[in-house]
C-alpha positions in Angstrom: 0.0 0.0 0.0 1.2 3.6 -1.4 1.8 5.5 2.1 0.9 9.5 1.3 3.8 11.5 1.6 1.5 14.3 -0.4 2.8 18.1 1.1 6.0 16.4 2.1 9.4 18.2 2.2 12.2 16.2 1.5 16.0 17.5 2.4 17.2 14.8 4.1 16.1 10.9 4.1 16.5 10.8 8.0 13.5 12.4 8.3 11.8 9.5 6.5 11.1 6.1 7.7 12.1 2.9 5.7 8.5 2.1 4.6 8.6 5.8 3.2 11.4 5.2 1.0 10.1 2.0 0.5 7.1 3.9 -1.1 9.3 5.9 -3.2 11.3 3.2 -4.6 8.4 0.9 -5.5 6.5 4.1 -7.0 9.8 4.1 -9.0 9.9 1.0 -10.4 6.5 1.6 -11.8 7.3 5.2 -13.2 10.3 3.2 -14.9 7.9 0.2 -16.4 5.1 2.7 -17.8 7.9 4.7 -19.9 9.5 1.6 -21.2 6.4 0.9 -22.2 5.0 4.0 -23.7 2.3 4.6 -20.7 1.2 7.8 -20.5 1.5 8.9 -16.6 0.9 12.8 -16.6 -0.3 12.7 -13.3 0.8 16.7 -12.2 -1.0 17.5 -15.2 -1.4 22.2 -15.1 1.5 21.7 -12.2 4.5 23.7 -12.4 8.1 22.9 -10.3 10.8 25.5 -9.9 14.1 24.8 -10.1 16.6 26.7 -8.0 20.1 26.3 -8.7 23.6 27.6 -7.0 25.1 25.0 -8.9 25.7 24.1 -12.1 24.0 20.8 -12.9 23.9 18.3 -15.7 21.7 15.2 -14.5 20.0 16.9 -11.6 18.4 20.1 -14.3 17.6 17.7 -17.1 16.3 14.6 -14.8 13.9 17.2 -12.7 13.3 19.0 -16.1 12.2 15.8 -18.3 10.6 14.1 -15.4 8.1 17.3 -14.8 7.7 16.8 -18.9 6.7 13.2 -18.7 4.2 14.0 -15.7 2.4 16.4 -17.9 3.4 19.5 -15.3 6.0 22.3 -16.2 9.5 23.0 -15.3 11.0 26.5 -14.9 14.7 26.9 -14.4 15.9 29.9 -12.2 19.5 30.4 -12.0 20.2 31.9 -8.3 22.4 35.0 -10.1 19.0 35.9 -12.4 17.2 36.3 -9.3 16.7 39.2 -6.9 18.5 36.8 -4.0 21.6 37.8 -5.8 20.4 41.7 -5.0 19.8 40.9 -1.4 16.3 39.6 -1.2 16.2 36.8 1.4 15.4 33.1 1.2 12.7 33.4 3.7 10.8 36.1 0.9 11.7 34.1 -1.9 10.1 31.2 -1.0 7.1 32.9 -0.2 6.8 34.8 -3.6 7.8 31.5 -5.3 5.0 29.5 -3.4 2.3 31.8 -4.5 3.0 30.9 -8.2 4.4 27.5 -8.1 3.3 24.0 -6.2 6.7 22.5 -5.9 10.5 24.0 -5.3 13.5 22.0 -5.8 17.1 23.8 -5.2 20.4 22.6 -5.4 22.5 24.9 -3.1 26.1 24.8 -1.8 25.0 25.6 2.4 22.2 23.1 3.7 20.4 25.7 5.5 19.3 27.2 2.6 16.8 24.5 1.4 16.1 23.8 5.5 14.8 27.8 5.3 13.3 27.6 1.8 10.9 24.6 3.4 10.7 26.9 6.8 9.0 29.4 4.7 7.7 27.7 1.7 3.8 26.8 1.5 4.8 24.6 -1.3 6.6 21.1 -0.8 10.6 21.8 -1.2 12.9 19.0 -2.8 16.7 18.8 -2.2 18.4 18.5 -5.1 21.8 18.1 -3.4 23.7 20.5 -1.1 26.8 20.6 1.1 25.5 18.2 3.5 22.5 15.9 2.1 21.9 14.3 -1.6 18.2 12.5 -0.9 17.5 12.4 -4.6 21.0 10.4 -5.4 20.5 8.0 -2.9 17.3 7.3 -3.9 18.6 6.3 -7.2 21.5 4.3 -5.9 19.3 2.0 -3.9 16.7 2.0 -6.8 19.4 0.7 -8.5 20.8 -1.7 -6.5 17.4 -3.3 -5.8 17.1 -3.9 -9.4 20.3 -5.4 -9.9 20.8 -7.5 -6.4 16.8 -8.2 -5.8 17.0 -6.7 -2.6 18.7 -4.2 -0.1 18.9 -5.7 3.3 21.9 -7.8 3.8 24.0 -6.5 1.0 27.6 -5.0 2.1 27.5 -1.4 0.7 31.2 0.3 0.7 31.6 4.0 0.1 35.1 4.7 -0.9 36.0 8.4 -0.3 35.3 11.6 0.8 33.1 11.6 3.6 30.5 14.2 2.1 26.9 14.8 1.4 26.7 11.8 -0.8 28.2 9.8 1.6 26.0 10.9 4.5 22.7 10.2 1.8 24.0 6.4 1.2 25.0 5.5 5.1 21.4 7.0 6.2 19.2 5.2 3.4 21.3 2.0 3.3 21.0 1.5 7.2 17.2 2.2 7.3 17.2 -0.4 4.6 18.7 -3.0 6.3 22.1 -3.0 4.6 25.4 -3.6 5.7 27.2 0.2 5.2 31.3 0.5 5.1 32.4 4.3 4.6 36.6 4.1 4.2 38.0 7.4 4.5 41.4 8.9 5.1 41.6 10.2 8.8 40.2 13.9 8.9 37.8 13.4 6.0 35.2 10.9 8.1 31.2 11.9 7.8 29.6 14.1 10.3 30.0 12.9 13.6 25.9 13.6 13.8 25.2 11.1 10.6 27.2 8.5 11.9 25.1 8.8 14.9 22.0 8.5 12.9 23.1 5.5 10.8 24.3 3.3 13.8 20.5 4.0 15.0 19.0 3.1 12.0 21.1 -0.2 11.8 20.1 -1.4 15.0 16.5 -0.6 14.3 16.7 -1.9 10.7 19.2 -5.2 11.4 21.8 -3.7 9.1 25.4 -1.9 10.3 27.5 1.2 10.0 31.4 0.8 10.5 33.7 3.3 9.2 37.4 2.7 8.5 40.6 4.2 7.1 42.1 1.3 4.9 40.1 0.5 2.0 41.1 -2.7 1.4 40.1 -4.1 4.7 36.5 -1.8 3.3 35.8 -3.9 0.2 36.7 -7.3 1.0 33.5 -9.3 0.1 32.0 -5.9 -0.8 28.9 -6.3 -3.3 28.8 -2.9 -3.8 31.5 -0.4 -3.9 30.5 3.5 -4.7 33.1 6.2 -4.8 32.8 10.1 -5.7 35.0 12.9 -6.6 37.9 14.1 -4.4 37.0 17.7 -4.7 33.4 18.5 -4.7 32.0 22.2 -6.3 33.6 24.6 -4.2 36.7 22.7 -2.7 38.6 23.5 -5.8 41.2 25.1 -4.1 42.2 22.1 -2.1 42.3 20.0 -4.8 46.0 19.5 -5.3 46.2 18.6 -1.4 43.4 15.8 -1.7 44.7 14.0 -4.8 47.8 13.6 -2.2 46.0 12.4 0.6 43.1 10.6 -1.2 45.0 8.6 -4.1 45.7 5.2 -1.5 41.8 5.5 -2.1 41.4 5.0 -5.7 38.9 2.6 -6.6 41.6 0.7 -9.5 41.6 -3.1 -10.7 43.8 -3.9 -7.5 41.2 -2.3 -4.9 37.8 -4.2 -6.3 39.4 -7.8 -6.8 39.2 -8.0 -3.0 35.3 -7.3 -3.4 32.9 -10.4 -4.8 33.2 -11.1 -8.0 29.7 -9.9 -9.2 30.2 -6.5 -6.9 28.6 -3.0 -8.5 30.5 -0.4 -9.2 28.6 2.8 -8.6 29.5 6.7 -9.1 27.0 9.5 -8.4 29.2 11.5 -11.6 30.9 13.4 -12.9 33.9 11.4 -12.5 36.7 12.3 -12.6 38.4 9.2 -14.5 42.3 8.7 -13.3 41.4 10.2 -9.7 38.6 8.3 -7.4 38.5 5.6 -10.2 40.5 4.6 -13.3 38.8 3.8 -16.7 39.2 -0.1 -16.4 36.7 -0.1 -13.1 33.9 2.7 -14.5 33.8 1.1 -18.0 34.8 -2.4 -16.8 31.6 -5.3 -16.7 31.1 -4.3 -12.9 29.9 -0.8 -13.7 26.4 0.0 -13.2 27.0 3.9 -13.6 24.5 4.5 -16.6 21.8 2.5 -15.3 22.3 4.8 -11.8 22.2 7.9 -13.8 19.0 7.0 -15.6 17.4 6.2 -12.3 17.9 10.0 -11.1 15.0 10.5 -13.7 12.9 7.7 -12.3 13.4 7.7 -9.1 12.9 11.6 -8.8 9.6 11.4 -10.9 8.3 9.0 -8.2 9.3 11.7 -5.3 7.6 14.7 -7.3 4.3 12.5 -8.0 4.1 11.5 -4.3 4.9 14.9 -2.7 2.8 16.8 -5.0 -0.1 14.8 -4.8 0.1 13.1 -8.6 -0.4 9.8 -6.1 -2.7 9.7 -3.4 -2.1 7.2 -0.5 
């Protein structure tokens, strides 16, 4: 049974409960089956989304953008310097001008507490389409994914190699409430937040999954069945790139790391990659590699959250 998460925020999946997520996935999965098979499923039919963006975006703009498309609603695409918040106008008034005209935001900002005060004072449900410290609509995807390709969730070992950063924290909190078995491996002084850690060492016990965290990757991906890595260097850390290529490269996910994982292990990437750094071209292209599939299921998995929060699906 669908359970009504109509009027819903999402900026974090802590603040959902596994039979939530549940809801999204399997909402998902049908979204996915209608368009394979020419179904029409226009269900925000007259309904328009804005789309707030800090950041430049390639699979978050045009999954959001087509998936609005393919539920018969509209899209509109407002770059934060064409707005008046780049002439001082706060978030707080934005959100309520915006909520007037629109019944959905989705931003992708660089400082969390910018979608936490667009939601504050939003009428209209607001959808976090990645910033510094959450990436809902990723992980989403990513499990969508591995459900299709493993059969299930709970019980698999999920490795993140990497930086410990928003897409990290995503994975460890929907991976635990799901019942799987989450490995983060990071170099010392790059671990997740100390208050996500927290969260997905709750969730395990509750769910019957587990959260360790490590700093050798090897000992991380032994019997792995899923490894996932991201850049070194997220948006906005450009300047420290240099130092982290230093300090992450005993990290790289390369032919040497993944032969400690199971043989049929998934490779997974949020992207862009950045081939030769977090991961050579022999793991990302190799058989392994589920990247493409994960990247269509942004798409999928995000049409399902903006049916369900909107009120396209009724619980």
């Amino acid at each position: 049974m669908v359970v009504s998460l109509a009027g819903r925020d999402l900026l974090c999946l802590q603040d959902y409960t596994a039979e939530e997520i549940w809801t999204i996935l399997e909402t998902a999965k049908m979204m996915k089956i209608w368009q394979k098979i020419g179904k029409p499923h226009r269900l925000l039919e007259g309904k328009t989304l804005a789309m707030i963006f800090q950041k430049p975006s390639t699979r978050t703009r045009v999954s959001f953008e087509v998936a609005m498309a393919h539920l018969g609603g509209h899209a509109l695409y407002l770059n934060a310097q064409d707005l008046q918040l780049r002439r001082g106008e706060t978030i707080a008034d934005t959100a309520r001008v915006l909520s007037r005209y629109v019944d959905a935001i989705m931003a992708r900002v660089y400082d969390h507490k910018d979608v936490e005060d667009l939601a504050k004072y939003a009428s209209v449900p607001v959808i976090n389409g990645l910033s510094d410290f959450s990436h809902p609509c990723q992980a989403l995807a990513d499990y969508m994914t591995i459900w299709e390709k493993k059969g299930h969730i709970a019980g698999l070992k999920v490795v993140y190699v990497g930086d410990g950063n928003n897409v990290a924290h995503s994975l460890m909190i929907a991976g635990t409430k799901l019942g799987a078995h989450v490995v983060v491996a990071t170099p010392e002084g790059f671990e997740p937040d100390e208050k996500v850690i927290k969260w997905a060492e709750a969730n395990a016990a509750e769910s019957g999954g587990s959260f360790e965290l490590l700093h050798d990757p090897i000992k991380a991906v032994k019997d792995a069945d899923v490894i996932y890595t991201d850049v070194w260097a997220s948006m906005g850390q450009e300047a420290e790139a240099e130092e982290r290529r230093r300090i992450f490269r005993p990290f790289q996910v390369n032919k040497d790391l993944v032969k400690h994982a199971k043989p049929d292990f998934l490779f997974m990437h949020c992207l862009p990659a950045h081939r030769g750094e977090e991961v050579t071209d022999d793991v990302i292209d190799g058989p392994n590699s589920v990247v493409w599939d994960e990247a269509e299921n942004r798409l999928h998995a995000q049409k399902a959250v903006l049916a369900l929060l909107m009120g396209g699906i009724k619980g």
